[in-house]
C-alpha positions as CSV (number, residue, x, y, z in Angstrom):
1,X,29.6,-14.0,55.3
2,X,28.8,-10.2,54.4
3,X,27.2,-9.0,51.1
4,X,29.7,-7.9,49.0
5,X,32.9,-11.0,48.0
6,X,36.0,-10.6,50.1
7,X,39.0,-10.7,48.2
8,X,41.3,-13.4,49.7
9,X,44.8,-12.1,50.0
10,X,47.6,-14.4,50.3
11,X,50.8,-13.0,52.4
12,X,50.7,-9.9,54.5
13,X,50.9,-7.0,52.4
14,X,50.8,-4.2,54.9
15,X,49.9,-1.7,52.1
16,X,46.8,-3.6,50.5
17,X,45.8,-4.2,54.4
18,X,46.4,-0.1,54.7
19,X,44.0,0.1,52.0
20,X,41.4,-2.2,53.3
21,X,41.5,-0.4,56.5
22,X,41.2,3.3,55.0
23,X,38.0,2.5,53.0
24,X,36.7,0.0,54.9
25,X,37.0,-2.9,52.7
26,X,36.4,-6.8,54.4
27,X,38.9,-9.0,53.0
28,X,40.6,-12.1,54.4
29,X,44.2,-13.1,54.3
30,X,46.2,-15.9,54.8
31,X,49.3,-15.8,56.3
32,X,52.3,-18.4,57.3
33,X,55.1,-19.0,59.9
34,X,57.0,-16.2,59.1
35,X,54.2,-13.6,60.0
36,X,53.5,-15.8,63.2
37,X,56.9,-15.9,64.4
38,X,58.1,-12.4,63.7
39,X,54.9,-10.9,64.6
40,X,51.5,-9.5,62.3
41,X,51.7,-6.2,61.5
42,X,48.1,-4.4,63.0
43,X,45.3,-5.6,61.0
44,X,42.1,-3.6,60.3
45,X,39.0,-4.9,62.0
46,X,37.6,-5.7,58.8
47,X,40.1,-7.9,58.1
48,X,40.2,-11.6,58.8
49,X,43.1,-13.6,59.4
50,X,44.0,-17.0,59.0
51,X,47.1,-18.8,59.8
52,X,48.3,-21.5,57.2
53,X,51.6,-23.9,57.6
54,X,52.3,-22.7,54.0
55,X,51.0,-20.0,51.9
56,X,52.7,-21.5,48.7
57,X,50.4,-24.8,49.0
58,X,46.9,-25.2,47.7
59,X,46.6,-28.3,50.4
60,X,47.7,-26.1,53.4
61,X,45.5,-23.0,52.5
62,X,42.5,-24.6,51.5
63,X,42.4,-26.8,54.7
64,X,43.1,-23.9,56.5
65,X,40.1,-22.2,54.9
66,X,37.6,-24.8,55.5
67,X,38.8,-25.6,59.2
68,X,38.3,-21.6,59.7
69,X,34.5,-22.1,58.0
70,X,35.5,-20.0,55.1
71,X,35.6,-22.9,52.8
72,X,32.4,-22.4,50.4
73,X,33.1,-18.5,50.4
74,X,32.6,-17.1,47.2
75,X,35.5,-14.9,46.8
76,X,36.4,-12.0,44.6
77,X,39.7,-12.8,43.8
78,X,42.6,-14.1,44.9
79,X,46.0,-12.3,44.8
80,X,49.8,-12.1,46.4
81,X,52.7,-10.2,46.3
82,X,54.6,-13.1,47.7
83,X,56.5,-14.1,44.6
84,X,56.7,-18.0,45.9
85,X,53.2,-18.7,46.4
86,X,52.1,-16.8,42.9
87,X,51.4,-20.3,40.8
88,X,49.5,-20.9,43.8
89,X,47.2,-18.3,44.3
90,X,46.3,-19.0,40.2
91,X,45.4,-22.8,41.2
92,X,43.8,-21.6,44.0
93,X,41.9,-18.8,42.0
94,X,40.7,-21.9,39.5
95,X,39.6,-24.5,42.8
96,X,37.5,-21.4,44.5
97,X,35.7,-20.0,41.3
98,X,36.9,-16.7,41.7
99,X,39.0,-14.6,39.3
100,X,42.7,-14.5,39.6
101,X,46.0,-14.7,37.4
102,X,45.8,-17.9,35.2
103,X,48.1,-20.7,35.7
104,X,49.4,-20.6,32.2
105,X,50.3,-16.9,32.9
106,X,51.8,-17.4,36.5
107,X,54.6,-19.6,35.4
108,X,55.5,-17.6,32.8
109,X,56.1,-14.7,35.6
110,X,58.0,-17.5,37.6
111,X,60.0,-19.0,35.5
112,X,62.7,-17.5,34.0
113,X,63.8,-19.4,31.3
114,X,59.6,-19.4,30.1
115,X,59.9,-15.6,30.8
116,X,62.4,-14.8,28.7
117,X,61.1,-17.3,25.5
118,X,57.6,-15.4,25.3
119,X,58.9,-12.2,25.1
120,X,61.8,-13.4,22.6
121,X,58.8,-14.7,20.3
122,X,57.5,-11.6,20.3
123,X,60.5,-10.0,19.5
124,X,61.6,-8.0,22.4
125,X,65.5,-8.3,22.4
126,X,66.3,-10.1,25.7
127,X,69.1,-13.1,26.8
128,X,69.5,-16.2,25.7
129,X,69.1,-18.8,28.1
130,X,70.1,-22.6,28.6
131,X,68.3,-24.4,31.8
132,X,70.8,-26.6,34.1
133,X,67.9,-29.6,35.2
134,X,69.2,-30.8,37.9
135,X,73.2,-29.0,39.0
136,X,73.6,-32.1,40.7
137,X,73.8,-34.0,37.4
138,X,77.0,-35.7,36.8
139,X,77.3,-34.2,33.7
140,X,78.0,-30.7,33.3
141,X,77.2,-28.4,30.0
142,X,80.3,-26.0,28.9
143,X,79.2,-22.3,29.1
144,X,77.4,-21.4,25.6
145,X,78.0,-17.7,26.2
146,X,81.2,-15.5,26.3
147,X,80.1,-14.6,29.6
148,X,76.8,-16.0,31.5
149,X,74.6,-15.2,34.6
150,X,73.8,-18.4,36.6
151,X,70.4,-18.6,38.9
152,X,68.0,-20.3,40.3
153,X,65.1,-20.6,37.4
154,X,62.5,-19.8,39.7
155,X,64.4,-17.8,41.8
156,X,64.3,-14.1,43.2
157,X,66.0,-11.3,45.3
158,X,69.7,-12.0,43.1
159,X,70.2,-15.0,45.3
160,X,72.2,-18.1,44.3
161,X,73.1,-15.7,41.6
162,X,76.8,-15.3,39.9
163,X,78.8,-14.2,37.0
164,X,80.5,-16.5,35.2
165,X,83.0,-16.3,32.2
166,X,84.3,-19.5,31.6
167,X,83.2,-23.0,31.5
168,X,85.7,-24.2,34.4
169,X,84.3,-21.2,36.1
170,X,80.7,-22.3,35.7
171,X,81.8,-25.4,36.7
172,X,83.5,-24.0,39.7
173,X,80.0,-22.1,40.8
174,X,78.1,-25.4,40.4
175,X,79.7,-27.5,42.9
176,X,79.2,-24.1,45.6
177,X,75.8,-23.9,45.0
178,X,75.4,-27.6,45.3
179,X,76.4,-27.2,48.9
180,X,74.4,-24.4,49.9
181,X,72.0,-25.3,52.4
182,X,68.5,-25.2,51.1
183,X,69.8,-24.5,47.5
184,X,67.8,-24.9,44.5
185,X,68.5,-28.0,41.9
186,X,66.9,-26.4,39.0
187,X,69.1,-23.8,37.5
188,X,69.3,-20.9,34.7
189,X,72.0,-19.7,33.0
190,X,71.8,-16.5,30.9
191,X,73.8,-14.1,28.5
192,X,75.5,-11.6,30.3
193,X,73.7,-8.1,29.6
194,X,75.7,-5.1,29.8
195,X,74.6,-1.7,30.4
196,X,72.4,0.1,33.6
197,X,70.0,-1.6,35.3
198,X,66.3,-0.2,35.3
199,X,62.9,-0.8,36.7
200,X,59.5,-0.2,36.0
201,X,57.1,-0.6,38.5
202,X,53.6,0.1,37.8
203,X,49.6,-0.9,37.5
204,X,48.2,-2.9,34.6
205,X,44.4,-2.7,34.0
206,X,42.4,-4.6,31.1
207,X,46.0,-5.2,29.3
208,X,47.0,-1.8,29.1
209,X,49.5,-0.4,31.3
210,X,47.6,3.0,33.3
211,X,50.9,4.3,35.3
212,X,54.1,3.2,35.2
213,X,57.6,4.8,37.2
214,X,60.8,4.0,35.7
215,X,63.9,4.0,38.1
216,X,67.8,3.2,37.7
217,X,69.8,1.1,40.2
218,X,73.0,3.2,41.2
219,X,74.5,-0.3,40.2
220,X,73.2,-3.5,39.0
221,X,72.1,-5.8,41.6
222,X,74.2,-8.4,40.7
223,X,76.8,-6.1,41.0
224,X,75.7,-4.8,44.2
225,X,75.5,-8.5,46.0
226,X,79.3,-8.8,44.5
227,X,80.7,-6.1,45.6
228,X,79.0,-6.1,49.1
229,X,77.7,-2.4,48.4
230,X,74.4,-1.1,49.7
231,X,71.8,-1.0,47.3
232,X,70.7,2.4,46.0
233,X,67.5,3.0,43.8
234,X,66.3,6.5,42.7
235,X,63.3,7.4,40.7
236,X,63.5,9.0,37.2
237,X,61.6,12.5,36.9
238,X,59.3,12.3,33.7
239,X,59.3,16.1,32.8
240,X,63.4,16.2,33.2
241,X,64.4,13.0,32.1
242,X,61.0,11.9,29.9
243,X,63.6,10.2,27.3
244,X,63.8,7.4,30.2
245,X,60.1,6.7,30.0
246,X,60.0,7.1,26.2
247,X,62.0,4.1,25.5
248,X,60.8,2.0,28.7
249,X,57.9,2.0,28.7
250,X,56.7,0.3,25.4
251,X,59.2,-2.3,25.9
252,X,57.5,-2.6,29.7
253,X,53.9,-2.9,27.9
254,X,54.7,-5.2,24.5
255,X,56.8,-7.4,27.4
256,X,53.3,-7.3,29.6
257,X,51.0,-8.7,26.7
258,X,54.0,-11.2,25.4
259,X,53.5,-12.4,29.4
260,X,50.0,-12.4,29.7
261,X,49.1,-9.9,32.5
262,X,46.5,-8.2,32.1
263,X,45.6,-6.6,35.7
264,X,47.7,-6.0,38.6
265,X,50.6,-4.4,39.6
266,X,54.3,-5.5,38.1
267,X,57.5,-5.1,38.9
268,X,60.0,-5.0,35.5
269,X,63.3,-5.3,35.3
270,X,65.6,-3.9,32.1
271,X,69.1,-3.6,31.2
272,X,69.6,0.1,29.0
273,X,72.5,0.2,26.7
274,X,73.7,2.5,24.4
275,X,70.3,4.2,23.7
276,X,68.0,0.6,23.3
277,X,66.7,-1.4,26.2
278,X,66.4,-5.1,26.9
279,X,64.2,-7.1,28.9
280,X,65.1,-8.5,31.9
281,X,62.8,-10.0,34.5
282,X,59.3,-8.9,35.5
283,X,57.1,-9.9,39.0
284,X,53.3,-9.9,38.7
285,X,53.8,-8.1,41.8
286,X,54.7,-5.1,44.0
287,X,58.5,-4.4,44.0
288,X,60.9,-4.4,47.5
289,X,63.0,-1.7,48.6
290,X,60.8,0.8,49.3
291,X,59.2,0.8,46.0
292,X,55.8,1.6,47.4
293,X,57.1,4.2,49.7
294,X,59.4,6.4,46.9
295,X,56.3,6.0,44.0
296,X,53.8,7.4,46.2
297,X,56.7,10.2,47.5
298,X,57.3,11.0,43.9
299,X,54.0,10.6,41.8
300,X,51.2,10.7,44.5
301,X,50.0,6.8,43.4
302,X,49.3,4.2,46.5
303,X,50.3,0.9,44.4
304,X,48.5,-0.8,48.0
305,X,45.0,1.2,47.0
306,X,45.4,0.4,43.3
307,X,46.3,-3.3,44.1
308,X,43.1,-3.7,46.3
309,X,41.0,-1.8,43.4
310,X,42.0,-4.9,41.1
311,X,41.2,-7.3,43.8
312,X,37.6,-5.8,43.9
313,X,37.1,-5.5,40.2
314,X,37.2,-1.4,40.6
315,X,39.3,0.4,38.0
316,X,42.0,1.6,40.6
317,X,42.7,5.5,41.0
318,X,46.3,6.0,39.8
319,X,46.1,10.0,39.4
320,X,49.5,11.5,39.2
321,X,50.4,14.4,41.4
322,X,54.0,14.7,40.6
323,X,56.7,15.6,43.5
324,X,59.7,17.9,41.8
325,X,63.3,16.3,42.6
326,X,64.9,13.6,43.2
327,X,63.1,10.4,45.5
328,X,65.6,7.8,46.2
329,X,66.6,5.4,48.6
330,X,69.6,3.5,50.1
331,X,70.0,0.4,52.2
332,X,71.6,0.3,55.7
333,X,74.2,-2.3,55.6
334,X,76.4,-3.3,58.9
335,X,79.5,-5.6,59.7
336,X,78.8,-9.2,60.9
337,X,78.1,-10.4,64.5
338,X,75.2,-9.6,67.0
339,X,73.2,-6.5,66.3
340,X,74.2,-4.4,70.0
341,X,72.9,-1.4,69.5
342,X,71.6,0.9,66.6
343,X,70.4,4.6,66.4
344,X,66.3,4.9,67.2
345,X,64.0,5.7,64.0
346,X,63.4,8.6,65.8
347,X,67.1,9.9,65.5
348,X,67.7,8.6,61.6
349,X,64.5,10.6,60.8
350,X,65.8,13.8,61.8
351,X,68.6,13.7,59.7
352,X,68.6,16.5,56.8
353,X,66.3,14.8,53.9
354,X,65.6,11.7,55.3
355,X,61.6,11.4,54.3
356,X,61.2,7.7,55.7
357,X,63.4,5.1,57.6
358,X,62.3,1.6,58.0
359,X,65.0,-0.3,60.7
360,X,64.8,-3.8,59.8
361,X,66.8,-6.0,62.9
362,X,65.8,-5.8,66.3
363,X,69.0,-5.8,68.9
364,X,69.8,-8.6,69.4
365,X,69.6,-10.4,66.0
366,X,72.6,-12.2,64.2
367,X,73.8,-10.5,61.0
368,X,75.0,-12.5,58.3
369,X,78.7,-12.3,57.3
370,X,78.2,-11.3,53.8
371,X,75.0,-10.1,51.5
372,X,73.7,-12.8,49.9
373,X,70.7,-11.3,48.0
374,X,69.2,-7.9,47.6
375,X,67.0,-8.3,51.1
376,X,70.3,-8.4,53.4
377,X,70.4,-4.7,55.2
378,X,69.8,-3.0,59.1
379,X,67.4,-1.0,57.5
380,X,66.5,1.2,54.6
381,X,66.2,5.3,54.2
382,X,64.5,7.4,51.9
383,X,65.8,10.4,50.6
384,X,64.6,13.2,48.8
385,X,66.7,16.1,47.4
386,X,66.8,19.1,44.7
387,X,69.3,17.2,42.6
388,X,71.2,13.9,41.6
389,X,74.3,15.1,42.9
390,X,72.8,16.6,46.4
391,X,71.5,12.9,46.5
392,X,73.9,10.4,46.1
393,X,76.3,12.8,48.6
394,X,73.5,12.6,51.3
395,X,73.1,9.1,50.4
396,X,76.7,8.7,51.4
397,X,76.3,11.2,54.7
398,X,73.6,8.7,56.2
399,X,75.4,5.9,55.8
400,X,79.0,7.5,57.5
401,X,76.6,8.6,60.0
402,X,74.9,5.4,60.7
403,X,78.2,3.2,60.4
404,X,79.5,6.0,63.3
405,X,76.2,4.8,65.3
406,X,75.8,1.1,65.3
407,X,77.4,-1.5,67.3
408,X,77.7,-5.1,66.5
409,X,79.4,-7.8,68.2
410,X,81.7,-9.4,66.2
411,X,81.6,-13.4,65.9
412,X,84.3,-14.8,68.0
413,X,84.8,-11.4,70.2
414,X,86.8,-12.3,73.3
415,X,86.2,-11.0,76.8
416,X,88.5,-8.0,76.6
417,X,86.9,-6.6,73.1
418,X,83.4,-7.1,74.9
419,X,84.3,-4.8,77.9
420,X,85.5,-2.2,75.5
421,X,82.4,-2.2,73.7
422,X,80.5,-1.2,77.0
423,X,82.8,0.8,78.4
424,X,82.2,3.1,75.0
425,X,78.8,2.6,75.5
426,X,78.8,3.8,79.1
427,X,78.2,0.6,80.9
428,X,79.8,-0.5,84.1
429,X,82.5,-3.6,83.0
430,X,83.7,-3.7,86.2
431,X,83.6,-7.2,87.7
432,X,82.2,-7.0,91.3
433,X,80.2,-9.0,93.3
434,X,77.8,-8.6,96.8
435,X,76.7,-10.4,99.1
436,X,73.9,-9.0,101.7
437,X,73.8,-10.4,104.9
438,X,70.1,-11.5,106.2
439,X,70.1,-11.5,109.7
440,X,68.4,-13.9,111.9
């Protein structure tokens, strides 16, 4: 036990844990199979670490807890960025005693369908929506929109997610996602938004919003998992292109109060159209994608510093100190088969305005054949630039280069294809064979 609650953190969040470690901050987290099986990232020696079957049950994480002697610890709050286990961490914030998002308010952030009715009754313009129970259901409802966006209701990441613009078509998307292994039951659909796809990723502190960064997708993610394109992010300046904030921003906050949140960090999602903006989805969490990585590139603010600030009841430091240019970042995308060799961080970092690489597949690892979500990629690069236009063609420069530079095994390759892929990678394919003679 030590003086001063822990907060309990549920997931690895190597950023929060970065924060813990810099100021010297005890906490304990929880973590599941996924962390155990592709390996913990280092944890600080103030931190303690407990392995659960599943950090998205109550049962699993409070035995776990108690069998680790950390069951009548007073906490200081519970939080996650894992979006799955965020319902959770609220029940688990009521059975402890220790603050923590409210359950009420965690399935509102979960939910899409509950989303999207607050923040209509409190009359931000967003979709309508109509909630599929069960797809399985003989019965099937015709589409209620001239065109619709089907998901999971509790879903995330753009997966088991489609357009659809007609009934039979809806109809059609149904009966694939019914035979998707591990696929949801439970289903959304909503009105097709047009326009550019936005974010806002920021800190919330007693109900106000205290910083906030508002970014465009080069496409819409749904767009992006369609068309099979890497997934490209940049952040808006707000001395060049403060109009952005001006209209995001209030939407971001009223949509924050309609939800209930009133500290931590969010991620926000909004569609901007013709000069208004609409409300999309929002996590009550830190955002993917190197969100962490271009907001402290561009405006100086550690969301992993502010998020442990919350967790201790400090007011977090979010002082801006604000980068000039454009901070942006693409994914690294690769044919299917087995990963066989890919450039070293070492060499993608010394590529002209490359400010960070993260290589996410080891050698060896099986690539899907298609993306099915925005979490599908090699590897992600930040890249920082003077302008929009020196951007998006560097942005296009690292991925020729990479695609030059990585070599994957495709599924079904025959003998012949596999000696040509060594032979260009200067390995002996000739087949020889020795014997050595032992003598008596």
């Amino acid at each position: 036990m030590t003086s001063r609650p822990r907060p309990l953190l549920v997931g690895i969040d190597r950023y929060v844990l970065r924060a813990c470690g810099r100021r010297g901050i005890p906490a304990v987290v929880v973590y599941g199979p996924y962390w155990r099986d592709s390996g913990l990232p280092p944890l600080p020696d103030c931190v303690t670490a407990v392995f659960v079957e599943d950090e998205c049950s109550a049962e699993a994480v409070l035995t776990a807890l108690t069998r680790a002697g950390l069951g009548e610890e007073r906490f200081a709050s519970v939080t996650t960025t894992n979006e799955y286990a965020l319902v959770n961490v609220a029940v688990l914030a009521q059975a402890l005693g220790c603050p923590g998002i409210s359950p009420a308010v965690a399935l509102r952030f979960r939910d899409k369908h509950l989303q999207k009715e607050a923040v209509r009754a409190r009359g931000i313009p967003t979709a309508r929506t109509l909630v599929l129970e069960d797809i399985h259901d003989d019965a099937l409802p015709e589409l209620p929109f001239a065109a619709g966006v089907i998901k999971p209701v509790t879903g995330a990441a753009t997966r088991q997610t489609a357009t659809v613009r007609s009934t039979d078509e809806l109809h059609r998307t149904i009966s694939r996602f019914r035979t998707g292994a591990g696929s949801a039951r439970t289903f959304v659909v909503e009105e097709f938004q047009q326009g550019d796809e936005w974010m806002v990723d920021g800190v919330v502190h007693n109900g106000k919003i205290v910083f906030a960064s508002v970014a465009p997708y080069t496409q819409t993610c749904l767009s992006t998992v369609e068309s099979q394109a890497p997934l490209q992010i940049r952040r808006f300046d707000p001395d060049t292109e403060a109009w952005t904030f001006d209209l995001a921003v209030p939407v971001a906050q009223n949509a924050l109060q309609a939800l209930g949140l009133r500290d931590g960090i969010f991620h926000m999602e909004l569609f901007h159209h013709q000069g208004e903006v609409y409300f999309s989805e929002c996590g009550a969490r830190r955002g993917g994608a190197l969100m962490h990585e271009q907001v402290e590139c561009k405006f100086g603010v550690d969301l992993g510093e502010a998020a442990l600030s919350l967790a201790i009841g400090e007011e977090p430091d979010v002082t801006v100190s604000l980068r000039p240019g454009v901070v942006g970042s693409t994914y690294i995308t690769s044919p299917p088969g087995l990963l066989f060799d890919v450039p070293s961080h070492d060499e993608v970092m010394s590529l002209p305005d490359v400010e960070y690489v993260l290589l996410g597949h080891l050698v060896g690892a099986s690539l899907p054949a298609a993306i099915s979500d925005t979490t599908k990629r090699v590897g992600q690069v930040m890249i920082t630039t003077d302008t929009l236009e020196e951007f998006h063609k560097r942005s296009e420069e690292v991925l020729a280069w990479f695609a030059d530079r990585i070599t994957v095994i495709p599924v079904g390759s025959k003998g012949r294809d596999l000696h040509r892929m060594q032979s260009a990678l200067g390995h002996d394919t000739r087949l020889t064979a020795s014997y050595r003679r032992q003598d008596d």
